[in-house]
matplotlib code that plots the C-alpha trace (Angstrom):
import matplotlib.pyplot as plt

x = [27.4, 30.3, 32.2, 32.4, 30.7, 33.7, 37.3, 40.0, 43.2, 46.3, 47.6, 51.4, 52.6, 48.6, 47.3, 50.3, 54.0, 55.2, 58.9, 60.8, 59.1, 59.0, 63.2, 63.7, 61.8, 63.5, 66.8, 65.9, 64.3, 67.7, 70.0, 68.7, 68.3, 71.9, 71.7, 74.0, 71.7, 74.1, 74.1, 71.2, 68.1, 65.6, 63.1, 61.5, 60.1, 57.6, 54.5, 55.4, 53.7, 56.6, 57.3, 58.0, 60.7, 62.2, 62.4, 65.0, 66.9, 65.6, 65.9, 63.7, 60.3, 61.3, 63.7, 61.1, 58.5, 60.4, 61.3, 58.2, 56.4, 59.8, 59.4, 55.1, 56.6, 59.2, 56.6, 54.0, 55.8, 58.0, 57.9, 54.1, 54.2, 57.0, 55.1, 53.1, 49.6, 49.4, 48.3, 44.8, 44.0, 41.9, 39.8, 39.8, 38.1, 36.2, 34.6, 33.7, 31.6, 30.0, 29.3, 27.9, 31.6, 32.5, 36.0, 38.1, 41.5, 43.0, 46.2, 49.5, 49.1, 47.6, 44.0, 44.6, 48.0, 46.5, 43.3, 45.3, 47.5, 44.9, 42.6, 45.4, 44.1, 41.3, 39.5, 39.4, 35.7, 35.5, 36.4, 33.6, 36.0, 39.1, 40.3, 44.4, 46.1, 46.4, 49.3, 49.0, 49.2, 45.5, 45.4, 49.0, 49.3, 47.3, 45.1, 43.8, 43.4, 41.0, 39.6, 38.4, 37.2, 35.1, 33.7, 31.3, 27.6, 27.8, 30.1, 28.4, 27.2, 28.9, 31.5, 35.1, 38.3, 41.6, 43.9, 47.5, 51.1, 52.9, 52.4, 51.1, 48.1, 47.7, 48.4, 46.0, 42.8, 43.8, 43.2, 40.1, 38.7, 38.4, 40.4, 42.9, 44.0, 48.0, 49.1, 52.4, 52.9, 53.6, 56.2, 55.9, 56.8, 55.2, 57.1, 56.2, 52.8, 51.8, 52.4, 49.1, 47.0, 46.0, 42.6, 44.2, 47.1, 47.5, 49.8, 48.0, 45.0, 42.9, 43.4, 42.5, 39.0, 38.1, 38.8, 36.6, 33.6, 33.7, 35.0, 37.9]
y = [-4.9, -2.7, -1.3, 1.9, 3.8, 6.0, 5.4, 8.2, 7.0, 7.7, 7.8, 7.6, 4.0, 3.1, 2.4, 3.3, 2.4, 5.8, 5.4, 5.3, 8.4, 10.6, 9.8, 10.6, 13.9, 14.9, 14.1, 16.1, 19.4, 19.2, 19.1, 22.3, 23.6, 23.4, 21.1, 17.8, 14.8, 12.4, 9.5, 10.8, 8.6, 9.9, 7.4, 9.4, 12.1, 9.6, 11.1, 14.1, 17.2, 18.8, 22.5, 20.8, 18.7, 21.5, 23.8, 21.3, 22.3, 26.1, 29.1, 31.6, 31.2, 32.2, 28.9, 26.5, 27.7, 27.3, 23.7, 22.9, 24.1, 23.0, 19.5, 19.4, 20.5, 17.5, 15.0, 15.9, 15.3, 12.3, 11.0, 10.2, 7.3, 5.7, 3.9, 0.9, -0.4, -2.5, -6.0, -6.4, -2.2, -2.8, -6.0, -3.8, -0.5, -2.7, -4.6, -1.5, -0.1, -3.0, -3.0, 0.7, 1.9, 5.2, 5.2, 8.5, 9.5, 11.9, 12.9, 15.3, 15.3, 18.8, 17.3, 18.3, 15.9, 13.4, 13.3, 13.3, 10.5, 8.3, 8.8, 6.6, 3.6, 1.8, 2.0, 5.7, 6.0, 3.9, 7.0, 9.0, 12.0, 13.1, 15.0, 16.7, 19.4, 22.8, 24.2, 26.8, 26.7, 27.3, 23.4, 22.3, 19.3, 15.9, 17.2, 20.0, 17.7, 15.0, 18.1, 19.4, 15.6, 15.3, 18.6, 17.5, 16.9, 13.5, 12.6, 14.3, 11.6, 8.9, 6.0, 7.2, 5.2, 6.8, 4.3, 5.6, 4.3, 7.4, 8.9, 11.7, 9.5, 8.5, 11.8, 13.5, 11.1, 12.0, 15.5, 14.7, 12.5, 9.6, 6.4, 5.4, 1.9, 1.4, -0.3, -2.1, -2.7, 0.8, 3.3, 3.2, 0.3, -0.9, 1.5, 4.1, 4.0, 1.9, 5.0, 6.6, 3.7, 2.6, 0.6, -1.5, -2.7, -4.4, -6.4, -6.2, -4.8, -8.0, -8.0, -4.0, -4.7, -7.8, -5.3, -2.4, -5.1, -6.4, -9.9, -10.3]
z = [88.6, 88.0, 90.6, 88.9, 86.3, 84.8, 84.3, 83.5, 82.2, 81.8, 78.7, 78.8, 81.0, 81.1, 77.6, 75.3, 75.5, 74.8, 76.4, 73.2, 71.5, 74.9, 75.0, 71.9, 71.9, 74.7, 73.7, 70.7, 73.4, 75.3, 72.3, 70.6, 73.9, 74.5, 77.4, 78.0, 78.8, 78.6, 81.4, 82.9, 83.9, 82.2, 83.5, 85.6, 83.5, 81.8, 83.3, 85.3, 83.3, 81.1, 82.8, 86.0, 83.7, 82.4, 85.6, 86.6, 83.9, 83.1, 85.6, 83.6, 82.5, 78.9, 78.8, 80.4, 78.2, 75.3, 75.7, 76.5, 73.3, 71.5, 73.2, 71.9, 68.4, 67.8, 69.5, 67.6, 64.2, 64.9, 68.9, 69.0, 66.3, 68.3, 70.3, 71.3, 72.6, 76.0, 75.7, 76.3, 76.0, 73.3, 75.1, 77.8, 76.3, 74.7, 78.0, 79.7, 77.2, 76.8, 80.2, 80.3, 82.2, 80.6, 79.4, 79.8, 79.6, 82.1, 80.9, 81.1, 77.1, 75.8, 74.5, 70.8, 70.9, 72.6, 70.7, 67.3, 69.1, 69.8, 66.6, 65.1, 66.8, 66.1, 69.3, 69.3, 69.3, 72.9, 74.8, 76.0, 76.2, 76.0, 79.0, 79.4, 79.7, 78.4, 75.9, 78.7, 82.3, 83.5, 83.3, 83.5, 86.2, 86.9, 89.6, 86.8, 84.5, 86.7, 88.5, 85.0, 83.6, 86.5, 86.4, 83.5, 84.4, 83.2, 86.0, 88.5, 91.4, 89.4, 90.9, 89.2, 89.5, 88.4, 86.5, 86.1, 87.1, 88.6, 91.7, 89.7, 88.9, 92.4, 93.9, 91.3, 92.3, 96.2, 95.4, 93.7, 96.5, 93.7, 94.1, 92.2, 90.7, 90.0, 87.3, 87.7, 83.5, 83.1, 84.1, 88.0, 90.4, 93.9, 95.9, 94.1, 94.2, 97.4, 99.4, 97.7, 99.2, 95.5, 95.7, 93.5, 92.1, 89.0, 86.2, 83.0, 81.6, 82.0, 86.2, 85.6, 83.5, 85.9, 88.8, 87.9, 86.0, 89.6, 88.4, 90.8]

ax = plt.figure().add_subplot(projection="3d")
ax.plot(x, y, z, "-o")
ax.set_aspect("equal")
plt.show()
């Protein structure tokens, strides 16, 4: 039996090797922007919902909420296709549904950029639904976004596991009282995320499926 009955993913670091497209766009954001980027690590801003980005950058409201809908722009037309799948996401999606788990996604993304994102892909039709964030900022950081997924009568009663590799991920399924598994393929590392007590961490998508199917 499984060990849970719904999963919420992350998107970025998670299912999708998104690092080239989310660089590019936002070397793109800071150029027209008029902000120099250069030598800076811009590792840790895969994951971490965009206005937060930005106020590091921006003072005024104005600025930060013009990069960010400047930022959604450019990935929307060109930094969205630069990316790749996981190995093993589509085994994985697969497996669950087979086995009755209902596959989510519980993302920074605004829902219509990552729905049109992930219609690309051939598994598409696995998720059950498509949770993120707003354009604005009624639903703007990780906690919303879970807080919102499991909101849904469907989920209500039902065994949830967060899988995610940012603190954001982990921090967001503390909030929520759900736990949270950490994958170590993505975006974050074992320091990062051991802090948050993960129930599990994980290397690939395989150890993640065999985890939450209750076969490890």
């Amino acid at each position: 039996m499984p060990r849970y009955d719904a999963v919420l993913f992350d998107v970025d670091g998670t299912l999708i090797d998104s690092a080239p497209g989310i660089f590019h766009t936002l070397e793109q954001t800071f150029c027209v922007m008029g902000v120099d980027i250069s030598g800076k690590n811009l590792n840790k801003y895969l994951g971490p919902p965009l206005r937060r980005t930005f106020s590091e950058y921006f003072s005024s409201e104005e600025q930060i909420e013009r990069a960010t809908a400047l930022y959604r722009q450019l990935y929307a037309q060109v930094g969205s296709r630069e990316c790749a799948l996981y190995p093993g996401v589509a085994e994985m999606l697969a497996r669950l549904q087979e086995a009755g788990v209902l596959p989510e996604t519980g993302t920074s993304m605004p829902v219509g950029g990552v729905t049109t994102m992930l219609e690309r892909l051939p598994f598409a039709g696995r998720f059950t639904y498509i949770g993120g964030a707003s354009f604005d900022r009624t639903r703007d950081t990780k906690t919303a976004v879970m807080q919102d997924v499991l909101a849904r009568p469907e989920l209500q009663g039902a065994r949830v596991l967060m899988a995610g590799d940012r603190r954001d991920d982990l921090e967001g399924a503390a909030d929520c009282g759900i736990p949270a598994a950490g994958v170590l393929y993505g975006y974050g590392s074992r320091e990062e995320l051991e802090p948050f007590a993960p129930a599990v961490l994980v290397q690939s998508c395989e150890e993640l499926t065999d985890y939450i199917l209750n076969e490890r």
